[in-house]
N, C-alpha and C positions, 0 to 999 in steps of 0.2 A: 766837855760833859762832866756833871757834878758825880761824885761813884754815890751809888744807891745805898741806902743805908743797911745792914744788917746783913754785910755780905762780906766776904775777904776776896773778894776780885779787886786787883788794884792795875786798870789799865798802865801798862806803858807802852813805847815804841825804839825800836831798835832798826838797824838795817842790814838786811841780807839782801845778795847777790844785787845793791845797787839801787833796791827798793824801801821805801818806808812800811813796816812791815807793826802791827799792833801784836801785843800777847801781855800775857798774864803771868805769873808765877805764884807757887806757894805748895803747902803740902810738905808732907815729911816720910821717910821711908827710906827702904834701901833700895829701892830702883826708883826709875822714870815713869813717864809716861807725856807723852805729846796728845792732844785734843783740838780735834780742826772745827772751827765752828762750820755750823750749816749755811746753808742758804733759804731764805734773806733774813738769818740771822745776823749773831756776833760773838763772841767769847762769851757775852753774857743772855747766851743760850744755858750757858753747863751753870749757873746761877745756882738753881735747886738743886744739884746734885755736888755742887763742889766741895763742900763740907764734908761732904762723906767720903768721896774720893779722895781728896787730902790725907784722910787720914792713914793711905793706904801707898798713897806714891808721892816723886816729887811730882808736880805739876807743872806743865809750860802749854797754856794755851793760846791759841795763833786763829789769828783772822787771815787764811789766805789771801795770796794778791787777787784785787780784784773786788773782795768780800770784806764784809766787816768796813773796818775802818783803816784797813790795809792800800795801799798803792796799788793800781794797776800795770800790768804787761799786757799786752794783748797776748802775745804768744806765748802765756804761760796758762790763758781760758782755754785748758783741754784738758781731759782727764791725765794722758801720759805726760806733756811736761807738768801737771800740777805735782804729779808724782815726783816728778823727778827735783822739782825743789824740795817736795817734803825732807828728802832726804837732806838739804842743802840746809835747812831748820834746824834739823837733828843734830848735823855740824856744824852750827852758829849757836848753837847751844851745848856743844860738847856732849851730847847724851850720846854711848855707844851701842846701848843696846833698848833705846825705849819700848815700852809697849806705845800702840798709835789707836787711839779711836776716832774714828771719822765716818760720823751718822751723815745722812744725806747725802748731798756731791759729793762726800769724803770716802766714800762707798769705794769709788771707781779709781780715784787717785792713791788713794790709800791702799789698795789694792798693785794699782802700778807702780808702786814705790817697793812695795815687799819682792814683787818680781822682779826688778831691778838690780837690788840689793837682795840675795836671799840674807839668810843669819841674821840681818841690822837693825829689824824688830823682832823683840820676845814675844811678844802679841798682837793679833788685831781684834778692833770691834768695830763691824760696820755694819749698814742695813740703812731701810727706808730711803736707797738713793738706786737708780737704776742700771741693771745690770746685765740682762736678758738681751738674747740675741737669738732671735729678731725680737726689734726694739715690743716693751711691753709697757708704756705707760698710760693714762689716762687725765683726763677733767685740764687743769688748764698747763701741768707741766706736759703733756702730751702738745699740746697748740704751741706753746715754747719751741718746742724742739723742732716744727713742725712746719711752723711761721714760714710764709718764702725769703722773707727778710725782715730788717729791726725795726725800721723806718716806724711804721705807727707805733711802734714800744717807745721808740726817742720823746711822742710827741705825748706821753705820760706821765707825770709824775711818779715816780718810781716809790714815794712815799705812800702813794693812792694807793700801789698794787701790795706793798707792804700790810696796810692796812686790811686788804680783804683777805688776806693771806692769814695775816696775825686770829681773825677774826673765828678760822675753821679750828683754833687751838679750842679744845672742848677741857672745861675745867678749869681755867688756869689763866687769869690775864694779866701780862707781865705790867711790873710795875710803872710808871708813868717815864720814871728815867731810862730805864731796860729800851721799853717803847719807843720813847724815845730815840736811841741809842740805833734801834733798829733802821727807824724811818730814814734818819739821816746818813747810816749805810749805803742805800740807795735811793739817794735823792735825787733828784733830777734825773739826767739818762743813765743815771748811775746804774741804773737795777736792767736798763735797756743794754748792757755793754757785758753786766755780767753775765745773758743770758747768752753768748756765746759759748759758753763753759758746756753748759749743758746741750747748746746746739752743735756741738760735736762728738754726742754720742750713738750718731748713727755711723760715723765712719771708724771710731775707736773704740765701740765695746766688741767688736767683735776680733779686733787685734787685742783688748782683755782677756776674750772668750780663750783664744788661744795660750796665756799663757795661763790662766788659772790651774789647771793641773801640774804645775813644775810649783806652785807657792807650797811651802811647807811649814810657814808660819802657821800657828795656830789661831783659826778664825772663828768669832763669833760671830753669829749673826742676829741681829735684837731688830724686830722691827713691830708696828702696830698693826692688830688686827683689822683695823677699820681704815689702814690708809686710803683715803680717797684719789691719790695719785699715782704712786708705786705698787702696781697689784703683787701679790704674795708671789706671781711665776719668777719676781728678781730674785725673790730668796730660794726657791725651788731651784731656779735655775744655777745659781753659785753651791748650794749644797750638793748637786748635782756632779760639779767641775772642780770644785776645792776639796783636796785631799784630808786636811783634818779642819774640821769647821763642825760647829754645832749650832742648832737653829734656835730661837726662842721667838713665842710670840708673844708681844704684850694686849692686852685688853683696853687699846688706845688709836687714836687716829697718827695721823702722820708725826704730827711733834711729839713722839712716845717720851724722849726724854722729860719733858715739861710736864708734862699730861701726868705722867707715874712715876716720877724723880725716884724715890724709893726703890723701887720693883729695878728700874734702868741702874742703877747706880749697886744693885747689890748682883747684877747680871755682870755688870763689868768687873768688880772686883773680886768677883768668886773665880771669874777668870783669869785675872790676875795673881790670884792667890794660887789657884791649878799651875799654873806656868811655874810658879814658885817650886812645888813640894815636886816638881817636874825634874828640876835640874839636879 
């Protein structure tokens, strides 16, 4: 894929734990920070807001396995082992103390990664991925998780569901190579394979559920007011069970990051900067 013009995202690919694994680098500052694209995004999700985050940390963003334009595991589509690599990221990249943002499915993994490790991230930011126990979702990542099996997803183009997905973005239509970039994420049963990810969180948010009160990492919580998927009880509910977390809502549908790059992108780094005058 050709890199989009008027951006400093410069894909590369490295490998961790045995897989071919995509990220980004750039940014300057004296800490870190790791960035998990969404689903059925890719790194160049954080597109609109990476300029400004740069200017604030180092940057390493990562298409998990599975996602993006990453390699698949099967038994790493679940929230606790996705966790559990994130951490393995962090130590393929040397970061000892990143902050970690992870909108969407990065919600839950992102999440079992701080409980795993306490201290090994300075911060989180997550939201708009689901959380709630008993399960709380809606419209078609509800049928996802819900599905009795993959079979008629195999028999989809994964590009087609992309499409109508990319479509509920209000404001904002990524650029033809981004688009691109997406489609071909999950092409074929590509997008039918990753939704195992998410179809395991009826048996693993509620082992989240359980350790969310031991996380003492500082959490943000950013998500849109109008997500049509993730109703507001995921956020209710984690603010509810996480010890130091603060809520924010944006005046956006599901993809808040893209939708209000601005508004996203100064949530994250106020939080960043808090963690700072912290220590």
């Amino acid at each position: 894929m050709s890199t989009p013009p008027h951006t400093t995202i410069r894909p590369k690919v490295t490998t961790i734990d045995g897989l071919s694994i995509r990220y980004a680098e750039g940014g300057h500052g004296n800490h870190d920070a790791i960035l998990l694209s969404p689903w059925p995004e890719s790194i160049w999700a954080f597109e609109r807001i990476w300029g400004h985050l740069a200017d604030h940390a180092r940057l390493t963003a990562v298409d998990p396995p599975g996602f993006g334009r990453s390699e698949r595991r099967d038994e790493l589509l679940s929230p606790q082992a996705m966790g559990e690599f994130i951490i393995k990221v962090a130590d393929a990249f040397g970061l000892g103390n990143p902050h970690l943002v992870g909108p969407d499915i990065g919600t839950s993994s992102t999440l079992f990664a701080a409980a795993a490790q306490p201290g090994r991230f300075r911060t989180l930011v997550v939201g708009s991925g689901g959380a709630a126990v008993p399960l709380r979702l809606t419209g078609p990542l509800k049928e996802w998780v819900e599905a009795p099996d993959l079979e008629p997803y195999r028999q989809i183009d994964g590009r087609e569901i992309v499409d109508a997905v990319l479509a509920t973005i209000e404001g904002y239509t990524p650029p033809p190579e981004i688009r691109e970039d997406y489609r071909a994420s999950y092409a074929g049963e590509r997008f039918a394979e990753s939704m195992r990810y998410v179809r395991a969180y009826p048996e693993q948010l509620p082992v989240l559920g359980e350790l969310l009160p031991e996380i003492r990492t500082p959490v943000r919580i950013v998500q849109g007011t109008e997500d049509p998927v993730v109703p507001a009880a995921n956020v209710d509910y984690l603010h509810e069970h996480l010890p130091h977390n603060r809520v924010d809502f944006i005046e956006a549908g599901h993809f808040c990051w893209e939708e209000k790059p601005a508004e996203y992108a100064r949530l994250v780094t106020e939080w960043w900067d808090e963690s700072r005058h912290e220590v």
